[in-house]
C-alpha positions, 0 to 999 in steps of 0.5 A: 029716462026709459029705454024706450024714450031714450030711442024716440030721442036717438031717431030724433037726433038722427032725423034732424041731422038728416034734414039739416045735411040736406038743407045744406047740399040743396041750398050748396047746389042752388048757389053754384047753379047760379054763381060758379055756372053761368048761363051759357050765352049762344055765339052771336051770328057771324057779320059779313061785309053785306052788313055793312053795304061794303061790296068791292075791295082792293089790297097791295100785297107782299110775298116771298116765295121761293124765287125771292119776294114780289108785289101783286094787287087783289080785287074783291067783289062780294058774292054772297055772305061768306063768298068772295070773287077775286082777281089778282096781278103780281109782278116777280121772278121766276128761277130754276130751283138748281141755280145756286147763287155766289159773292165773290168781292161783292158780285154775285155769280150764278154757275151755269146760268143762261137767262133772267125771267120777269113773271107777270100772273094774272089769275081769277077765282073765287074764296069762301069764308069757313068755320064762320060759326065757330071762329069770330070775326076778327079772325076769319078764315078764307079758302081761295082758288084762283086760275089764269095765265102767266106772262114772262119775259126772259132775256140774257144773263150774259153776252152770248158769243159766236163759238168756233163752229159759228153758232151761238155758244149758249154757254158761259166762255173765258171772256164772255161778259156777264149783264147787270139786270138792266142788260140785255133787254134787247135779246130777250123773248116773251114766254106764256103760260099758265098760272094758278093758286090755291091759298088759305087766308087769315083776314084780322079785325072786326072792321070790315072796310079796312083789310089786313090779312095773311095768306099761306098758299101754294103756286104753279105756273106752267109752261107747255115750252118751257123756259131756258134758265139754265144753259142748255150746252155745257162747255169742256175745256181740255189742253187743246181750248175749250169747246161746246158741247152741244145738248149736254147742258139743262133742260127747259123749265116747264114746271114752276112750283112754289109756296107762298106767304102773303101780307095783304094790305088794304080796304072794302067800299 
C-alpha cells in the first residue's frame, strides 16, 4: 500500500471515530433531557376557604403562657382570599413574674403575695395568609394582630387583718390565714385594661372546613392602675413584735407581658 492511501485511510479512521463519539454525546444528552430531567410542573395555585363557600369558623383553644395555662374561643369571618377577620375571648390568670411558688407538706405557698387575679381579654383583628405561593396548603402560614381590653377580678390570697395602728395590714402576719382559691371572693375588685396579641399561626390540612392549628405569639396586657399582686407593706419583726412598714413592699403591676403557645382546635362553615 502507497504512502498516500494509507493517509486517506488514516483521515478516514479518524473522521468515523469522530462522527461516531458525537452520535454518541447527542443521543446521551437526548435521553437525560427526557429521562433523568423531567419537565418541570408549575405549582398549583393556592385555595382558600372561598373555594369551598366556607366563610366563618370557630375554634377552642389551649395556651400556656408564662402565668400558667388558659382556654379561650376564636371566631373567624373570611374577608378576602388569604384575609381573615377574628375575634377572641379567653379566660386565665394573671401573676406578678416575682412571685416564686412553694410546697411545704403538700400546701403551696407563695411569699409576699397579696392578691390572686382572674384574666378575662377580649381582642379583635385581623390575619392574613403569607407565602401562599410558595408553601402549600396543608400548611399555611397566618400573621395575625389583634387589640381589645382585658377585664380582671382581683381578690385576697389571705385574711387581711387590722394591724396596731387600726389600719388594714396589707401584709402577711403570724396568724393571718391564708384562702384556698375559692376564698375571699367577697373582698375582691374588678380591674380594667387593655390587652393586645401579635401571633403567628400554623393552619394544618388540606381540608379547610375543619381547623387544626398552631400559634406562637406574643401577648400584652395594660393596665393604667396597676394591679396589686404583691403586698405593697412589708412586715419587720424585731424583739419588741412585729410592725408594718408602710410602702416599703411592691409596686402595682401595670404592665403584663408574656408569650404564648396555642393548640387550636375547630371548623369552618
Amino acid at each position: 500500500m502507497t504512502p498516500f492511501f494509507q493517509y486517506k485511510s488514516g483521515v478516514f479512521l479518524i473522521a468515523l471515530a469522530v462522527f461516531v463519539l458525537a452520535q454518541s454525546f447527542t443521543a446521551n444528552n437526548a435521553y437525560a433531557q427526557n429521562n433523568i430531567e423531567p419537565e418541570i410542573r408549575s405549582k398549583a395555585a393556592p385555595q382558600s376557604p372561598l373555594d369551598f363557600d366556607l366563610r366563618n369558623g370557630a375554634t377552642f383553644n389551649l395556651n400556656v403562657t408564662n402565668y400558667g395555662f388558659s382556654i379561650s374561643g376564636q371566631y373567624r369571618r373570611v374577608l378576602a382570599r388569604n384575609t381573615e377577620w377574628v375575634t377572641e375571648g379567653g379566660f386565665g390568670t394573671l401573676k406578678d413574674p416575682r412571685e416564686q411558688t412553694f410546697f411545704f407538706f403538700g400546701q403551696q405557698l407563695i411569699p409576699n403575695k397579696f392578691q390572686r387575679v382572674f384574666n378575662f381579654p377580649v381582642m379583635t383583628g385581623v390575619r392574613h395568609r403569607i407565602l401562599a405561593n410558595y408553601i402549600d396548603d396543608n400548611f399555611r402560614v397566618f400573621l395575625t394582630g389583634m387589640g381589645g381590653v382585658a377585664f380582671s377580678f382581683a381578690y385576697p390570697y389571705f385574711e387581711d387583718r387590722i394591724a396596731p395602728d387600726g389600719l388594714p395590714a396589707q401584709v402577711q402576719l403570724p396568724d393571718s390565714r391564708i384562702y384556698d382559691v375559692f376564698q375571699g371572693w367577697s373582698d375582691g375588685s374588678w380591674k380594667t385594661g387593655y390587652s393586645g396579641k401579635f401571633s403567628a399561626t400554623i393552619d394544618f390540612g388540606t381540608t379547610f372546613s375543619t381547623l387544626t392549628a398552631l400559634e406562637f405569639g406574643v401577648m400584652a396586657q395594660y393596665y393604667p392602675q396597676g394591679i396589686q399582686i404583691m403586698e405593697p407593706n412589708r412586715l419587720e419583726v424585731t424583739q419588741q413584735g412585729a410592725s408594718v412598714i408602710r410602702g416599703e413592699g411592691f409596686d402595682a403591676q401595670t404592665l403584663f407581658l408574656t408569650p404564648t403557645i396555642t393548640l387550636m382546635f375547630g371548623g369552618m362553615w
